[in-house]
C-alpha positions as CSV (number, residue, x, y, z in Angstrom):
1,X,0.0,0.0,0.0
2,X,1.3,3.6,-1.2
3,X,1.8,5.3,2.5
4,X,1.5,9.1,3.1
5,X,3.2,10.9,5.3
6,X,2.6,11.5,8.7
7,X,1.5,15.0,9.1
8,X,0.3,16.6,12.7
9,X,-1.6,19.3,11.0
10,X,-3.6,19.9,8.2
11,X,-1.3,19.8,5.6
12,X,-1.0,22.5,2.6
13,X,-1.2,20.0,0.0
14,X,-4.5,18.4,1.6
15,X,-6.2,21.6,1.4
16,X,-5.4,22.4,-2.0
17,X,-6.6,18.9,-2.9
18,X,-9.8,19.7,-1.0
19,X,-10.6,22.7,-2.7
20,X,-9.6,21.5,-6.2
21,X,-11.9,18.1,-5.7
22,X,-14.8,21.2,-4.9
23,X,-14.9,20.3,-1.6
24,X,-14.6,24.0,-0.2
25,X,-12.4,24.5,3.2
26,X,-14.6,23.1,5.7
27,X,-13.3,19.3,4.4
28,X,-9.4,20.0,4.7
29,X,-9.8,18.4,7.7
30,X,-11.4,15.3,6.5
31,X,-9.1,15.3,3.6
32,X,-6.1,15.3,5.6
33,X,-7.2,12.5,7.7
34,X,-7.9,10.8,4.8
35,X,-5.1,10.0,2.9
36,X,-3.2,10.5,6.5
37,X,-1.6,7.5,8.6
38,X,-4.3,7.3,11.3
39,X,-7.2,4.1,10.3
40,X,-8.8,5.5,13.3
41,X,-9.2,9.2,11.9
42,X,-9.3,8.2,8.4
43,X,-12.0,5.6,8.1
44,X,-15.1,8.1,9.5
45,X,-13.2,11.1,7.6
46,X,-13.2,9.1,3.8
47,X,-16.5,7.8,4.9
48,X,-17.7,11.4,5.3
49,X,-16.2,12.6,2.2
50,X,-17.8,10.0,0.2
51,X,-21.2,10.8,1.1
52,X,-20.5,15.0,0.6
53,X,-17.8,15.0,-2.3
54,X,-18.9,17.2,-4.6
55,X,-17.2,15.8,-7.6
56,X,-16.1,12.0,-9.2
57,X,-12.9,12.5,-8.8
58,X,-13.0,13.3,-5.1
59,X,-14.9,10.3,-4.6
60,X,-12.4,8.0,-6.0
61,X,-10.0,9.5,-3.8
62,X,-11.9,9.2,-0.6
63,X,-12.6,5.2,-1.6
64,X,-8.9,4.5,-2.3
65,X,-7.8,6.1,1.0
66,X,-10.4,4.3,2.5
67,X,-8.9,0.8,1.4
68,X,-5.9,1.8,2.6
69,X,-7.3,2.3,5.8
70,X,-9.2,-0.6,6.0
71,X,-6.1,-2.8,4.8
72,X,-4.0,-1.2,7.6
73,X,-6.9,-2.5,10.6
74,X,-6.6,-6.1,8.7
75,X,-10.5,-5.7,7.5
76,X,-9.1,-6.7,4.4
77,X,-12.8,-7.5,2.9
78,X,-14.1,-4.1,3.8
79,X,-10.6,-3.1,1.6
80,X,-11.8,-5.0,-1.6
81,X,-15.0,-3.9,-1.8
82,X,-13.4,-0.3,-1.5
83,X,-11.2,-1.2,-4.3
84,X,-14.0,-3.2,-6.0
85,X,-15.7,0.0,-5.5
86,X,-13.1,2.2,-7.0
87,X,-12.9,0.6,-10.3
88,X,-16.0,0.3,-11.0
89,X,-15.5,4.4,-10.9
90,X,-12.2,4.4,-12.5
91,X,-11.3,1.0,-14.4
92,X,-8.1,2.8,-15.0
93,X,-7.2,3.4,-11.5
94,X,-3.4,2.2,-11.2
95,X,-3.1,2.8,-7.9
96,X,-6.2,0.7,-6.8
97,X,-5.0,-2.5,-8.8
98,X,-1.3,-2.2,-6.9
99,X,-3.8,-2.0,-3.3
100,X,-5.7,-4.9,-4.9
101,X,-2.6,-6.5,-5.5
102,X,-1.3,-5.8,-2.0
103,X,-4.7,-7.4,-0.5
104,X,-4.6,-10.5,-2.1
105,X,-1.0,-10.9,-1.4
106,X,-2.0,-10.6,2.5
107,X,-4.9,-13.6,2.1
108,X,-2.6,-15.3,0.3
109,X,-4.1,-15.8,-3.1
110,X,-0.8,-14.5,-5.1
111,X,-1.7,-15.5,-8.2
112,X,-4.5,-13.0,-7.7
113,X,-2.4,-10.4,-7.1
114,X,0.5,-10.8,-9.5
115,X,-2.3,-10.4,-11.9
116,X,-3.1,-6.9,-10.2
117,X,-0.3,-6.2,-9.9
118,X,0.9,-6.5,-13.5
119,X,-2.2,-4.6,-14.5
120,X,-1.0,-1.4,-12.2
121,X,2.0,-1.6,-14.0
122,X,0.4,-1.9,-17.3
123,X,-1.5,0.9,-16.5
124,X,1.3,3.0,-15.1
125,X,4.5,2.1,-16.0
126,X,6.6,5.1,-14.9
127,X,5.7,4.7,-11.6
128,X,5.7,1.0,-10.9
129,X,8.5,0.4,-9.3
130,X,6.2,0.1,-6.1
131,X,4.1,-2.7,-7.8
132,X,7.3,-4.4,-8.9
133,X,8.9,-4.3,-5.4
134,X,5.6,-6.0,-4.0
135,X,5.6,-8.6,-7.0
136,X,9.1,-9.3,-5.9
137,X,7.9,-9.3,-2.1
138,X,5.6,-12.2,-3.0
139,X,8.0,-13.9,-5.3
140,X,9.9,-14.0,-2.1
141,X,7.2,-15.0,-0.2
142,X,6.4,-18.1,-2.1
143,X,10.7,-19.2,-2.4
144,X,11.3,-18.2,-5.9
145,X,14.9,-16.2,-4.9
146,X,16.1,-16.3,-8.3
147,X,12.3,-14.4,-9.8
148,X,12.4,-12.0,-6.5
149,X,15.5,-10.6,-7.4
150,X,14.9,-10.1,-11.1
151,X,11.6,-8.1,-9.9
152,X,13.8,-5.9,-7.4
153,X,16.0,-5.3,-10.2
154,X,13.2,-4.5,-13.0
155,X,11.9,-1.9,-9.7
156,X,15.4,-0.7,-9.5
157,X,15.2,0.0,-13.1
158,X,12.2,2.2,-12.5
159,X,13.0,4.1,-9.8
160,X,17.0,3.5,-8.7
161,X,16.4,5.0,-4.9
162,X,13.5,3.2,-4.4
163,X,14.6,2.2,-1.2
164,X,12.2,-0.2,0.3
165,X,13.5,-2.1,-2.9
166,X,16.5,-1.7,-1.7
167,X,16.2,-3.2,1.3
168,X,13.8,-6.2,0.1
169,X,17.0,-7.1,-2.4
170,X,19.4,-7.2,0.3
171,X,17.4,-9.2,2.2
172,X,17.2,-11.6,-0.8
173,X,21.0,-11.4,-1.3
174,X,21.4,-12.7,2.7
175,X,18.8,-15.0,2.2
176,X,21.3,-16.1,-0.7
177,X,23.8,-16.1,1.3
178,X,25.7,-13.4,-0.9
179,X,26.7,-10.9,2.7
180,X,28.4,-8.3,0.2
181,X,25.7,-7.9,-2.0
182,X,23.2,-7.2,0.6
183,X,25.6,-5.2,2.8
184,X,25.6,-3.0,-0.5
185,X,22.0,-2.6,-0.7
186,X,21.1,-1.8,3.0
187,X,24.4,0.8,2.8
188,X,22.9,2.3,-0.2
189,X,19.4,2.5,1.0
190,X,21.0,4.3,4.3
191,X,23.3,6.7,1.7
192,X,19.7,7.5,0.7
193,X,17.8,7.5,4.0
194,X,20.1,7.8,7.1
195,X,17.0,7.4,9.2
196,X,15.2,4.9,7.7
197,X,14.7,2.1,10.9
198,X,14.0,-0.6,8.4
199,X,17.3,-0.7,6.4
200,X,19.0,0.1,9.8
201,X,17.3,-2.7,11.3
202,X,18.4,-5.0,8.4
203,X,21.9,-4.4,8.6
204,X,22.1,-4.8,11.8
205,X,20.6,-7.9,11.3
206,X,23.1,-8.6,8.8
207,X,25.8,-7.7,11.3
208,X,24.6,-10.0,13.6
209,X,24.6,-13.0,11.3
210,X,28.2,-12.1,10.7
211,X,29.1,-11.9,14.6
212,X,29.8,-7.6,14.4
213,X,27.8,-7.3,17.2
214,X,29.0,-3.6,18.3
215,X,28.0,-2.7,14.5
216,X,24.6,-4.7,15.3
217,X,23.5,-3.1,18.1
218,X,24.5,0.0,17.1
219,X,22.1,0.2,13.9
220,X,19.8,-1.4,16.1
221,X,20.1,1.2,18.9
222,X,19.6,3.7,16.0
223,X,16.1,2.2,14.7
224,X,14.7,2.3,18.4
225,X,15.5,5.5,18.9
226,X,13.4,6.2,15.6
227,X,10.6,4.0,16.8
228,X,10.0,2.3,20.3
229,X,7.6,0.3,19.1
230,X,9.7,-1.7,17.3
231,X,9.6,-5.1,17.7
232,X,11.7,-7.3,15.8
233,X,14.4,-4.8,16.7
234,X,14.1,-5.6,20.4
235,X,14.5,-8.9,19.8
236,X,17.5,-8.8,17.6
237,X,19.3,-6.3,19.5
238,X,18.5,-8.6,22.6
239,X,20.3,-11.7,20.2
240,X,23.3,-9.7,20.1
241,X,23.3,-8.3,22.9
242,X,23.3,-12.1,24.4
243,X,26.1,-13.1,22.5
244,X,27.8,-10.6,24.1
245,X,27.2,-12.3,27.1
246,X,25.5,-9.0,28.1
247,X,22.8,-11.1,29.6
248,X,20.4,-9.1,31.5
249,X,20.1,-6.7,28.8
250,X,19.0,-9.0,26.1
251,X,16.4,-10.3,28.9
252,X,14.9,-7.1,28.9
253,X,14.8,-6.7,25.2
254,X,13.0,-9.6,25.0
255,X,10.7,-8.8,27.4
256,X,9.6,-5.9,25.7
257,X,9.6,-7.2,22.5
258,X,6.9,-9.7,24.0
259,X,5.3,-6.3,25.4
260,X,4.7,-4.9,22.1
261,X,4.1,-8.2,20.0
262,X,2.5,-10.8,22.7
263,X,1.2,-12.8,19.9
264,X,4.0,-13.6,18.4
265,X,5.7,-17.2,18.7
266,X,9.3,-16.0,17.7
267,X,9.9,-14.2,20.8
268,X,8.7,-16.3,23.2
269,X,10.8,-18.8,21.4
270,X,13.8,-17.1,21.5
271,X,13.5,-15.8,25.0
272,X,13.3,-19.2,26.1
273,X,16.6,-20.5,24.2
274,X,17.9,-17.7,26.0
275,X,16.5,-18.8,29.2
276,X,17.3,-22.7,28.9
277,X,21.2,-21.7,27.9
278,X,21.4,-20.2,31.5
279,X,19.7,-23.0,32.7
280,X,16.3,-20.8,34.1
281,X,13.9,-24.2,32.9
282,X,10.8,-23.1,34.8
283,X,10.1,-20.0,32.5
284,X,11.9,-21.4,29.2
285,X,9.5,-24.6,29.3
286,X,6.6,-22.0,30.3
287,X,7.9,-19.8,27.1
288,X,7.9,-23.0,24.6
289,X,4.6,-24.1,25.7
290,X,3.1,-20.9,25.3
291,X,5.1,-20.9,21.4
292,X,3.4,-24.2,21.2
293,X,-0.3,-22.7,22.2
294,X,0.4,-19.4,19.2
295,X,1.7,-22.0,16.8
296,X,1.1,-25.6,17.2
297,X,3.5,-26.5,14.4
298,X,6.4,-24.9,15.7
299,X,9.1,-27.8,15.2
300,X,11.7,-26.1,17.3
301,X,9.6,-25.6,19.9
302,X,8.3,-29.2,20.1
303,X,11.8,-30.1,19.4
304,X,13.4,-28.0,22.7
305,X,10.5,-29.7,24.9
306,X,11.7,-33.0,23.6
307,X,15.4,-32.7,24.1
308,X,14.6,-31.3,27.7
309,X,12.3,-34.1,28.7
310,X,9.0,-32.0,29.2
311,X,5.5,-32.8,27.7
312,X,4.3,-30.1,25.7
């Protein structure tokens, strides 16, 4: 999904759209929160603005920021019918076969959305190095290395600082086990944006896999300090900061890593291989069953249980 910027105001260029859609000043407001960040705002604001738009075209708009906002909650049908919605308006609407794309790609159904996806670029080639990257995302997704990176490349061909790209084809290169390559590509998405917590968090990751552990945790220091609520970056700094032996630190990564993403099997998993190494048994068997209740199938999981001679 295209993101906007986050704004804290009413920004210039959402009143201008507002008046030029005919929607006079009173909907800047609703504009802004429209194509803004915030489902929360956005939602009852696009809502609004499809019911008073004044024109076609500001109707269009108002459904595909809409989609994006019910894409970003997860109410992924509510997002198609937006979409569905929006071509019936516009069957030329680039933008809302890349979101189509995007949608299908979360339920799965990637044939579905390479075939949206290759239609936004059809549509608009000039700007598709967005529907490339995600093409290459799901190529990815499904373990085709060898078609992901030719679809990073043909995005990189489009748009040479796209740098989500960027990152996505370094993290294909690692995956490939090619460390220069994708030290390249996260170093090149960074010359582009130094503060981009993504790229920072994936070389760090990088570093990590490569035992630099003061160059880890220093990119990963860096993405925290750009976003708290980061939670794969918690739990990789608290990797390195283990191997360090810096032990009560990486606890208390962990721990908040599990704060901000309690649902997710990974950490508890690796907080308890944390926890069995220092022989604490009581909450690493309590940490791999509760792996075991998020994910049933997760084989190391099952497997650590096993080895330590504990029903699951």
């Amino acid at each position: 999904m295209r993101m906007p910027n986050s704004l804290s105001s009413v920004p210039a260029a959402a009143v201008a759209l507002a008046l030029f859609l005919g929607l006079g000043p009173a909907a800047a407001d609703d504009t802004a929160d429209c194509i803004g960040p915030d489902p929360v705002l956005g939602i009852p604001a696009c809502t609004r603005l499809i019911e008073t738009a004044a024109s076609a075209d500001a109707v269009v708009a108002a459904y595909v920021g809409r989609a994006k906002h019910h894409t970003l909650q997860n109410e992924l049908e509510e997002a198609l019918a937006d979409i569905d919605e929006t071509l019936r308006r516009d069957p030329n609407h680039a933008d809302a076969y890349h979101n189509r794309g995007v949608v299908y790609s979360f339920q799965g159904r990637y044939d579905e959305a390479l075939a949206a996806l290759d239609e936004a670029i059809r549509l608009s080639p000039a700007t598709s190095a967005e529907s490339r990257h995600t093409r290459g995302r799901i190529r990815l997704a499904t373990g085709d290395l060898e078609a992901a990176l030719a679809e990073f490349d043909s995005a990189l061909a489009v748009d040479a600082r796209h740098v989500d790209t960027l990152i996505s084809r370094g993290a294909a290169f690692q995956l490939g086990g090619d460390v220069e390559r994708a030290m390249a590509d996260f170093d090149a998405a960074l010359r582009i944006d130094a503060d981009n917590r993504d790229a920072l968090s994936s070389r760090g990751v990088l570093y990590l896999a490569t035992n630099r552990l003061d160059q880890a945790v220093a990119d990963l220091d860096r993405a925290l300090e750009l976003d708290a609520s980061y939670g794969q970056a918690y739990l990789n700094r608290g990797l390195a900061r283990f191997f360090q032996r810096r032990f009560a630190e990486a606890m208390t990564d962990f721990d908040r890593a599990i704060e901000l993403e309690p649902e997710n099997p990974e950490y508890y998993f690796q907080r308890a291989s944390a926890n069995a190494v220092q022989g604490r048994l009581d909450p690493a068997i309590a940490d791999l069953r509760r792996v075991l209740a998020l994910d049933p199938s997760h084989e190391g999981a099952a497997a650590t249980l096993q080895r330590l001679g504990v029903e699951p």
